[in-house]
KEBAGU-459784 format. One line per field, with one value per atom (N, C-alpha, C): residue number from 1; atom name; x, y, z. Coordinates in steps of 0.1 Angstrom, whole numbers, plus 5000, padded with zeros to 4 digits. Each point is the difference from the previous one (the first is absolute). Example, Ala and Ser with C-alpha at 12.3 -4.5 7.8 and 13.67 -1.06 7.14 Angstrom:
# residues 2
k = [1,1,1,2,2,2] $
a = [N,CA,C,N,CA,C] $
east = [5132,4991,5009,4996,5009,4992] $
north = [4943,5012,5012,5011,5011,5011] $
up = [5078,5000,5000,4993,5000,5008] $
***
This chain:
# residues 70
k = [1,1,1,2,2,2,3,3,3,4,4,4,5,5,5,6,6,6,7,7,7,8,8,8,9,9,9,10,10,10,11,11,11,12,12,12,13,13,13,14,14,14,15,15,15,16,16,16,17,17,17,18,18,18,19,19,19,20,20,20,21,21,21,22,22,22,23,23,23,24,24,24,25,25,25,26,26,26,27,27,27,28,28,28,29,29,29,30,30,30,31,31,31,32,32,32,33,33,33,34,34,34,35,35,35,36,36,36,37,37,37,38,38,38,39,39,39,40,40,40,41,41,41,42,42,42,43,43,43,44,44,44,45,45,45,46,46,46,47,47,47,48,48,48,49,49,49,50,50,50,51,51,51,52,52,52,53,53,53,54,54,54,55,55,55,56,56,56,57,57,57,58,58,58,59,59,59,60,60,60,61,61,61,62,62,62,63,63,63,64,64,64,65,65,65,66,66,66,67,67,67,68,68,68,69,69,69,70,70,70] $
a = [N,CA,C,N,CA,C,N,CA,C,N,CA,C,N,CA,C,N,CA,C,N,CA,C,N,CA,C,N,CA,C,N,CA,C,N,CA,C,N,CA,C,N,CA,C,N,CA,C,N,CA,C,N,CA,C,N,CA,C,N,CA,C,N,CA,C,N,CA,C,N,CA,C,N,CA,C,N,CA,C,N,CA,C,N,CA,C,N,CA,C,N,CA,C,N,CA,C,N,CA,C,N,CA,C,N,CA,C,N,CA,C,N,CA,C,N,CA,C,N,CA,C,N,CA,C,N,CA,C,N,CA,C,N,CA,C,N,CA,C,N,CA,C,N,CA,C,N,CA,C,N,CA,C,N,CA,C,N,CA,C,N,CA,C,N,CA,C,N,CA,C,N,CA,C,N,CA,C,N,CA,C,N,CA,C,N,CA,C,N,CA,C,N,CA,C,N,CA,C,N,CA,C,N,CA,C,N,CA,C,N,CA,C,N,CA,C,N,CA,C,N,CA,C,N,CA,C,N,CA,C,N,CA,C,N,CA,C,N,CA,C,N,CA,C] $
east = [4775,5009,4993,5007,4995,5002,4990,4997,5016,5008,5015,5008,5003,5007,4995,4987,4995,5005,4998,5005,5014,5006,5017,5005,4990,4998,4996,4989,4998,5010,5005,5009,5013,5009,5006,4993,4990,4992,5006,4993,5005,5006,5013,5014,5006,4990,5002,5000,4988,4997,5006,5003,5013,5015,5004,5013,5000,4989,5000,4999,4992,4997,5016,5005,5012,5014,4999,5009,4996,4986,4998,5004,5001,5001,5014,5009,5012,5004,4995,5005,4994,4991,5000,5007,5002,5012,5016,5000,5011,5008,4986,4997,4999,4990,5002,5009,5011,5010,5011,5000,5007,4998,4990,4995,5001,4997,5003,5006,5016,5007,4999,4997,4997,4981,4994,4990,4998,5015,5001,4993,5002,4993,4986,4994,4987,4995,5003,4997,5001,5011,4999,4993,4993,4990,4985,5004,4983,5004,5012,5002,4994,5008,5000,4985,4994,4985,4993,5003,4993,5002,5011,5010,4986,5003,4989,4992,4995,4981,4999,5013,4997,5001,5014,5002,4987,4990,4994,4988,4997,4990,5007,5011,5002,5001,5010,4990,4988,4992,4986,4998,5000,5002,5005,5008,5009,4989,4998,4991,4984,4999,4984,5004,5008,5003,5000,5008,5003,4988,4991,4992,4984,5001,4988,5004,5010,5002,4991,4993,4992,5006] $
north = [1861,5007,5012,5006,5014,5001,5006,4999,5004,5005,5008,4983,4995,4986,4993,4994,4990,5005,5015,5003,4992,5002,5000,4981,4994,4985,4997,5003,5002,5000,5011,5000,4987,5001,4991,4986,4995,4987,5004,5011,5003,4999,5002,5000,4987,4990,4986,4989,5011,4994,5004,5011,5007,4993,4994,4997,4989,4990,4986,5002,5006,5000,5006,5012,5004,4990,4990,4991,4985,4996,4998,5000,5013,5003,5000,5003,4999,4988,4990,4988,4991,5006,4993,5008,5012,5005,4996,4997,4990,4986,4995,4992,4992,5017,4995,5006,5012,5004,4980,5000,4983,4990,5001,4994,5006,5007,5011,5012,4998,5009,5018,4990,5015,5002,4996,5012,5006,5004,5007,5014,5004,5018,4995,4993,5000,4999,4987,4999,5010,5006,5016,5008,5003,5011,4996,4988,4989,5003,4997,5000,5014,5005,5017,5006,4996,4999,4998,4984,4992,5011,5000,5007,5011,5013,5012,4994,4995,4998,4994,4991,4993,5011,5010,5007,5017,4997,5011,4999,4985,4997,5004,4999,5005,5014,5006,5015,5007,4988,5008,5000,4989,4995,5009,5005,5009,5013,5005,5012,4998,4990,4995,5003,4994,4996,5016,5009,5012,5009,5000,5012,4991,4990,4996,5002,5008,4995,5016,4996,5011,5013] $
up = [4934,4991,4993,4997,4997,4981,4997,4980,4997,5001,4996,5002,5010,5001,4989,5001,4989,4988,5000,4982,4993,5017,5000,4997,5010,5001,4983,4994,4985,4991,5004,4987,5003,5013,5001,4993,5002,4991,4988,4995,4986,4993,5007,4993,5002,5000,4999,4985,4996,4984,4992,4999,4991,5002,5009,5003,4994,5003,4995,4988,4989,4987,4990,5014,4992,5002,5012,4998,4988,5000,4991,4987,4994,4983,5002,5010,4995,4997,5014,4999,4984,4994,4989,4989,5002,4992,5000,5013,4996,4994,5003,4993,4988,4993,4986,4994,5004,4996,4998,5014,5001,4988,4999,4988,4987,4997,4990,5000,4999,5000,4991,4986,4993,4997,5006,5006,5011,5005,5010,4999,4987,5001,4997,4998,4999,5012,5010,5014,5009,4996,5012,4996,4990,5000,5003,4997,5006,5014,5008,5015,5008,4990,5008,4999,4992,4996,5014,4998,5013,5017,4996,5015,5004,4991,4997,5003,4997,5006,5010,5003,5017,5007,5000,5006,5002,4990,5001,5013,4998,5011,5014,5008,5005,5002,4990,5000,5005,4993,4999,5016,5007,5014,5007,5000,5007,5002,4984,4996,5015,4995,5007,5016,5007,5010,5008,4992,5009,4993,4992,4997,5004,5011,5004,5012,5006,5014,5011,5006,5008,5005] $
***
């Protein structure tokens, strides 16, 4: 295989940990909304928080993936 696929093979891995971490937070944002109705606005800005940062590692992945490729 040639360095350009692996990058490509990489990142698809990648965008493995971000998916699980961001189904994660939701599913316990649902959660504790279920359970606690009125700290609803508190949990979504903790969520949307969480979301952002899972979602950035992908990002960066993406970034990496095409400015290392030969």
């Amino acid at each position: 295989m040639e360095l350009g696929t692996l990058n490509m093979v990489g990142l698809g891995l990648a965008a493995i940990g971000p998916g699980i971490g961001i189904g994660l937070i939701f599913a316990a944002f649902v959660s504790g909304v279920a359970r606690q109705p009125e700290a609803e606005s508190k949990l979504r800005s903790i969520a949307i928080l969480g979301f952002v940062l899972a979602e950035q590692l992908f990002i960066i992945g993406v970034a990496l993936a095409f400015v290392l490729q030969p």
